[in-house]
C-alpha positions, -999 to +999 in steps of 0.1 A: -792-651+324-784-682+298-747-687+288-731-701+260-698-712+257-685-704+219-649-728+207-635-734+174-617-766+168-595-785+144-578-818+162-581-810+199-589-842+210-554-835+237-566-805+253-604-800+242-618-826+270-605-804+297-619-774+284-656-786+283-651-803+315-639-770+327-674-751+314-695-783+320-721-760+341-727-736+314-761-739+297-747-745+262-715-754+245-712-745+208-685-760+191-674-755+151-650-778+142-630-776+107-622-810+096-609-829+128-594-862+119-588-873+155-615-879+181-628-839+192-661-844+174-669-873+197-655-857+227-678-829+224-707-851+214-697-871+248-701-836+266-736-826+250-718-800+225-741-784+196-713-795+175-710-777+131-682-794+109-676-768+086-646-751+062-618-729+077-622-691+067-601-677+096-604-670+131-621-642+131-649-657+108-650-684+122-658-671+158-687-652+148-701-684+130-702-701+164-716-667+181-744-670+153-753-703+164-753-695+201-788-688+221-774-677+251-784-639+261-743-641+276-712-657+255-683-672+271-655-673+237-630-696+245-598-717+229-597-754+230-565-749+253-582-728+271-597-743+311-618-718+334-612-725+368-638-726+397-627-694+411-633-677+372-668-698+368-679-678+404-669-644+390-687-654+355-720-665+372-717-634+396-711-611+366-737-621+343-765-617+376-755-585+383-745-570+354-733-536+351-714-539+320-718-554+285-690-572+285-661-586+309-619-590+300-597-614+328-561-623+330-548-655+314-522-676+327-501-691+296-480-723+293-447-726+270-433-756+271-443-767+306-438-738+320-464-710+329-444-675+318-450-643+341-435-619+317-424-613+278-456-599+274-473-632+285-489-619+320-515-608+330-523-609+290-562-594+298-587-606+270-625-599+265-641-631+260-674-631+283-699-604+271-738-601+258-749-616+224-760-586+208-735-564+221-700-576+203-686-590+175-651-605+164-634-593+137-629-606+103-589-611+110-575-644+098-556-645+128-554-622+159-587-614+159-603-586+183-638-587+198-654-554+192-679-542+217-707-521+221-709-505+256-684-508+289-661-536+293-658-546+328-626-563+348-630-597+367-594-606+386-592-645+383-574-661+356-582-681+323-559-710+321-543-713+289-520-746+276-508-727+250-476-747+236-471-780+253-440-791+233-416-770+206-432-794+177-466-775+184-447-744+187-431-749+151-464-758+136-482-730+147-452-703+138-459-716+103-499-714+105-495-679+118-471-662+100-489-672+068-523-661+079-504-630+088-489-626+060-518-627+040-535-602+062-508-574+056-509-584+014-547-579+015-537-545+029-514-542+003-485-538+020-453-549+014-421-560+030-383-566+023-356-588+035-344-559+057-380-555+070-379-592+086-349-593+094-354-563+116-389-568+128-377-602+141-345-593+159-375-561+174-394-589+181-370-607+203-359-576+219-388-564+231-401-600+241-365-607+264-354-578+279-382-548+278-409-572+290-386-590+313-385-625+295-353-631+305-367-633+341-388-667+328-351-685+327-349-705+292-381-707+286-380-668+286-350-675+261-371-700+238-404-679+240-383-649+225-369-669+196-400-682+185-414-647+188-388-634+164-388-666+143-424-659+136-423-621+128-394-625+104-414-654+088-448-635+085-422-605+067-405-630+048-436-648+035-448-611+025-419-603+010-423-631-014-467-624-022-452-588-030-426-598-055-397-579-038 
């Protein structure tokens, strides 16, 4: 059974190497990059990538472009930050031989700041991201997108590692990123949102992230993964606030 790995990209050069390395065995790599301006293009060229430079419609969009352009009768979706280890790549091959399931969700193991978090919601953190061609799709979410399949989803046990934030610079950036995409997201929807609305949805945020899922167990990183958690929520309410006219 053929597999193709699926990532979107935009300036990855950091992380992007490691993540091909880590998928170097599959039999094709699919990347769609939108508009790098350091070295990922090359780096996937260097790995044998199919390689599209194209515009940036979203995530979810832009996932299914790349799962358009795979040939693989199986599709591994994965993150630039995103490394499968050996002990995964075993459970992949054995899953796509014998399959009794159209598609296949593991645990992933998430970084903040140097350290890999065990709770706040960031453990075991299950995705679907291995399943057959013809048998799922991603949604058309700007952000947060969900893969929506056709058929069983079965459970492999080892972990996708994930370098999710590797300083609080990334961190910031991607707090502002999301929060708009999400923002825009709810508009389209057209809802709407006050100044009471982020403030409390981002003080919910923070208390659901640091003490009902245990952050505070993840010492201050546990602290810092709450804040930005909150930050962002009251930003993507704030930012919606503001597209409503309120």
């Amino acid at each position: 059974m053929s597999l193709s790995v699926i990532i979107i990209a935009k300036n990855e050069a950091k992380s992007i190497g490691k993540c091909l390395e880590s998928v170097s065995w599959a039999d094709e790599i699919v990347v769609i990059d939108s508009g790098s301006t350091d070295e990922t293009v090359k780096i996937c060229e260097s790995f044998g990538a199919k390689i599209q430079v194209t515009d940036w419609p979203g995530f979810g969009p832009q996932k299914n472009r790349a799962l358009d352009l795979a040939t693989g009768v199986w599709i591994l979706s994965l993150d630039a930050d995103e490394i499968v280890t050996p002990e995964l790549k075993n459970e992949i091959l054995g899953a796509i031989s014998g399959a009794n399931a159209q598609a296949y969700s593991f645990p992933r193991s998430s970084s903040y700041c140097g350290r890999f978090m065990r709770h706040g919601g960031w453990w075991p953190d299950r995705v679907t991201r291995l399943f057959r061609k013809n048998s799922a799709r991603f949604s058309d979410d700007l952000v947060h997108e969900k893969l929506i399949v056709d058929g069983k989803t079965g459970v492999l046990s080892s972990p996708l590692i994930h370098i999710a934030f590797s300083d609080l610079e990334e961190v910031l950036q991607k707090i502002d990123r999301y929060s708009t995409a999400g923002a825009i997201m709810m508009a389209k929807k057209n809802k709407k949102a006050s100044l009471a609305d982020a403030i409390f949805k981002g003080m919910w945020a923070f208390f659901r992230t640091y003490v009902l899922r245990g952050g505070f167990l993840d010492g201050k990183e546990g602290f810092m993964l709450a804040i930005s958690n909150a930050e962002g929520t009251y930003y993507r309410y704030l930012k919606l606030m503001l597209m409503s006219g309120k």
